[in-house]
C-alpha positions in Angstrom: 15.1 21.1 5.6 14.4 17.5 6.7 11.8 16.9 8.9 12.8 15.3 11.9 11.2 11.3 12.5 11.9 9.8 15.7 10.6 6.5 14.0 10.6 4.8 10.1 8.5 1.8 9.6 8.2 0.3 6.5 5.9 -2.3 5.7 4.9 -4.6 3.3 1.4 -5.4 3.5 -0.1 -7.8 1.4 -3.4 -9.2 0.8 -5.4 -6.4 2.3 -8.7 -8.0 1.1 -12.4 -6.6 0.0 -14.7 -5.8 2.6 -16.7 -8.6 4.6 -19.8 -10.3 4.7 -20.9 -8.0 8.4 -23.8 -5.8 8.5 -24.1 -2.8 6.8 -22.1 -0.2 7.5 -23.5 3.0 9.9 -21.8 6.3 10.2 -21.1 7.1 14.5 -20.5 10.3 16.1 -17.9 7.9 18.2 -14.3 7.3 16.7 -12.1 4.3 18.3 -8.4 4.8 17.4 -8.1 6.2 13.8 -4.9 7.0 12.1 -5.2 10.8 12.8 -6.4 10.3 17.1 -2.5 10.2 17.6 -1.6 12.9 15.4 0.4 14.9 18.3 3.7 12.8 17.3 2.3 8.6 16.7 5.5 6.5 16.4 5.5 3.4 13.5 4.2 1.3 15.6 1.1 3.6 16.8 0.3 4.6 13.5 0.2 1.0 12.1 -1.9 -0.2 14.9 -4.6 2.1 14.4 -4.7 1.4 10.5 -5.0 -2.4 11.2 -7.8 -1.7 13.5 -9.6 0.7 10.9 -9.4 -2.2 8.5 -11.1 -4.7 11.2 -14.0 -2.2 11.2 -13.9 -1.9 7.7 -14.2 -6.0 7.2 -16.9 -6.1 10.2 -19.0 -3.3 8.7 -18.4 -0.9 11.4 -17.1 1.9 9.7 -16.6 5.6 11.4 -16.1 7.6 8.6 -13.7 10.0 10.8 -12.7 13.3 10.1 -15.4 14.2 7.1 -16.9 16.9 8.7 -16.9 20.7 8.0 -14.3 21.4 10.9 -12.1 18.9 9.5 -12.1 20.1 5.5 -11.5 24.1 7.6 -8.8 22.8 9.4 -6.7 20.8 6.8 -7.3 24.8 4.4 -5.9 26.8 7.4 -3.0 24.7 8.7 -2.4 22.3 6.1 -2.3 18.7 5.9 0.0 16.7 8.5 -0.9 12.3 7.5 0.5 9.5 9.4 1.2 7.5 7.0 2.8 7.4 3.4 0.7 4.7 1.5 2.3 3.4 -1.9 -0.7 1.3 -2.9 -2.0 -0.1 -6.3 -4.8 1.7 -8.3 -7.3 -1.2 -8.5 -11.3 0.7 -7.6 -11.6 -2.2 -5.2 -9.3 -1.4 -2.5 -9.3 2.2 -1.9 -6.6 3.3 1.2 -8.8 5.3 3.0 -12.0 3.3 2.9 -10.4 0.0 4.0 -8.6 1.9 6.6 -11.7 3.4 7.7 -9.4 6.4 7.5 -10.8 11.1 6.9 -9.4 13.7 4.9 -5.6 14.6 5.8 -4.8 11.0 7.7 -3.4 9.2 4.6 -0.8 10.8 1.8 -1.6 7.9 -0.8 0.4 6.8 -4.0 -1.3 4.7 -6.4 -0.3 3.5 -9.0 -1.4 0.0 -11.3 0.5 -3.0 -9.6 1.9 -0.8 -6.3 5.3 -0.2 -8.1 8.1 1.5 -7.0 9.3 3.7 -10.1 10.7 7.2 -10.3 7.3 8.6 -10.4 6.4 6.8 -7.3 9.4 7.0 -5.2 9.8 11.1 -5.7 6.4 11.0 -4.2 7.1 8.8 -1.3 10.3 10.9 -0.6 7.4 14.2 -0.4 5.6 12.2 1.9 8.4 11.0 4.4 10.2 13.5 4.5 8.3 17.1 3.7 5.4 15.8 5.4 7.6 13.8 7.7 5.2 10.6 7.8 6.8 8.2 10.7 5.1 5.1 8.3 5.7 4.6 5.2 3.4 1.1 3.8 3.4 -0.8 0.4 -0.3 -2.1 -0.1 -0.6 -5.2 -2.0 -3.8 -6.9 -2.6 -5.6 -10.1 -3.8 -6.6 -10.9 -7.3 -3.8 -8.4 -8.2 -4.4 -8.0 -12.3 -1.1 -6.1 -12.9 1.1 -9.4 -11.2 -1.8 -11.6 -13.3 -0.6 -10.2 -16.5 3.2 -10.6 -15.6 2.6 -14.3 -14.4 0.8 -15.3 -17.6 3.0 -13.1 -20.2 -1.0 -11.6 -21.6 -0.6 -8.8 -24.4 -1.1 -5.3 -24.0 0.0 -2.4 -25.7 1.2 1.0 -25.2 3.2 2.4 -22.3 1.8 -0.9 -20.0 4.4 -3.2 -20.4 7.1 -0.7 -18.8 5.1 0.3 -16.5 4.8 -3.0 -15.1 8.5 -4.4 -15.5 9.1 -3.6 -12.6 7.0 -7.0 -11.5 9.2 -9.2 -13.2 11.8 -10.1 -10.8 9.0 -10.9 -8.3 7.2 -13.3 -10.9 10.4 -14.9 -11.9 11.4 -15.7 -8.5 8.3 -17.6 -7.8 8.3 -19.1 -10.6 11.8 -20.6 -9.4 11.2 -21.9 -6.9 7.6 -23.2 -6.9 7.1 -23.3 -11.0 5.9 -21.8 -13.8 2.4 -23.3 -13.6 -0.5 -20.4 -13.2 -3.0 -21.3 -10.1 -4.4 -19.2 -7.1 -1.3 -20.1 -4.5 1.4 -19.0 -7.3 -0.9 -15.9 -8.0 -0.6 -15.5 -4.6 3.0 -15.9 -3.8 3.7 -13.8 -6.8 1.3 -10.6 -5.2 3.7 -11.1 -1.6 7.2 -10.8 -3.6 5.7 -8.3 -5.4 5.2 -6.1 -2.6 8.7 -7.1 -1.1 10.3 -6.3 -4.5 8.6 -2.6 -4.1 9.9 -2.5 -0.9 13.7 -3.9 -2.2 13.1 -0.8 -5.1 12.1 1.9 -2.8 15.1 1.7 -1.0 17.5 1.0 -3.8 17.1 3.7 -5.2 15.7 6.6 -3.0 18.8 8.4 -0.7 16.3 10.1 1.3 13.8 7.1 2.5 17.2 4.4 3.1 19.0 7.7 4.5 15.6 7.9 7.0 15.5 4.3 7.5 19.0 4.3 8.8 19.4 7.0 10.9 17.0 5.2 13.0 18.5 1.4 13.6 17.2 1.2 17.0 13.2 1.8 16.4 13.5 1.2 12.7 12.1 -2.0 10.8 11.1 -3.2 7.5 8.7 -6.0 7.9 5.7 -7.6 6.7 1.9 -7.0 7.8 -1.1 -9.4 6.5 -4.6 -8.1 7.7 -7.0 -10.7 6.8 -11.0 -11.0 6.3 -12.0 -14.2 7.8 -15.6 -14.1 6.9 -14.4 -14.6 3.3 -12.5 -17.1 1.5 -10.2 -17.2 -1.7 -12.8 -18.3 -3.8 -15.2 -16.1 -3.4 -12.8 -12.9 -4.1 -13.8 -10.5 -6.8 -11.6 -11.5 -10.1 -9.5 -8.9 -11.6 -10.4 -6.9 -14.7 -7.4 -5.2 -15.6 -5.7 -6.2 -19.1 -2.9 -8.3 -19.3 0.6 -8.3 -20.9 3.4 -9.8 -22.9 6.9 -9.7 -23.0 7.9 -6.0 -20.9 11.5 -6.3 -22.1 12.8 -3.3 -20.2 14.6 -3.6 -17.2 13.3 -0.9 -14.2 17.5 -0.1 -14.5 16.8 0.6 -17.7 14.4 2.9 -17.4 15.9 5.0 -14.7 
């Protein structure tokens, strides 16, 4: 049986970046509004507020580590795990959900996956979170120096199961590459990581019944729009570069493959 939502937000949110240059980072008894302190029934908008302010303590260094404890971990074993928030975010070791949203155990359902795609794999999972779990958020994380959009842009080879793993990017690539060229630089890298996350967004509700069916039950508290949280204290240049391998020619269509 469907869970009932009073409220679906999706949101696209792009260029979450590394953590800044603040002091180090101190565990607190004391927890500020964290994804879970509205856990009685958060809306969208709560829910979203309280990860952008996790990820301003994250960039300032002032971290809470919340719900880590022993009570927590016997909690989430006896009456089961009830998150906030469905997070389809990409699988690069730099930008873990839950430490740049300064988030515990049992706040975040994450999805991750290289390049934050939206594919069969990713949307059955989504559809668990939203509605089994009955998340009120559901957010598609992009981030900087994005390796799996770097390979797409500049065509690199790889082999294996890669390249259709990542088709799904291509429609975001060749858009930008449309309208602002085909030239590789930082701003094109850039544009390419935002469309990317729209186009996961577009995918996600193409082809899952249950999130769109969600999504428009609600018209009157229900919005899909975009997020940027920014770290200030750093700039473009000084962002780590990706690692990830690159690749060539992913011929398959996402259609296709579903």
């Amino acid at each position: 049986m469907r869970n009932p939502i009073r409220s679906m937000l999706i949101v696209a949110l792009g260029f979450l970046l590394m953590q800044g240059t603040g002091g180090a980072e101190t565990a607190t008894s004391h927890s500020p509004a964290t994804a879970s302190s509205a856990a009685s029934g958060p809306g969208a908008d709560a829910v979203l507020e309280a990860l952008l302010a996790g990820n301003k303590r994250f960039v300032d260094g002032k971290r809470t580590y919340p719900n880590l404890g022993n009570t927590r971990r016997t909690d989430l074993f006896s009456q089961g795990q009830k998150p906030v928030v469905t997070i389809l975010s990409c699988s690069d070791s730099r930008v873990p959900p839950e430490h740049i949203f300064d988030a515990g155990l049992g706040d975040l359902f994450v999805v991750r996956v290289a390049g934050n795609v939206a594919d069969t794999d990713e949307i059955g999972t989504v559809e668990y979170g939203t509605e089994h779990l009955g998340t009120p958020l559901v957010m598609v994380l992009g981030h900087s120096k994005c390796g799996a959009v770097t390979a797409v842009f500049k065509g690199d080879e790889v082999g294996g199961a890669i390249p259709r793993l990542v088709d799904n990017i291509i429609p975001a690539v060749n858009a930008v590459k449309a309208s602002a060229g085909a030239d590789f630089s930082d701003a094109s890298l850039d544009l390419a990581i935002k469309a990317n996350v729209r186009q996961s967004v577009h995918d996600l509700l193409a082809h899952s019944v249950i999130v769109r069916e969600l999504v428009e039950a609600h018209p009157g508290d229900t919005a899909v729009r975009d997020e940027q949280a920014r770290d200030e204290k750093r700039g473009a240049d000084e962002q780590p570069d990706a690692t990830e391998k690159t690749m060539r020619g992913a011929q398959r269509s996402s259609d296709e493959k579903r």
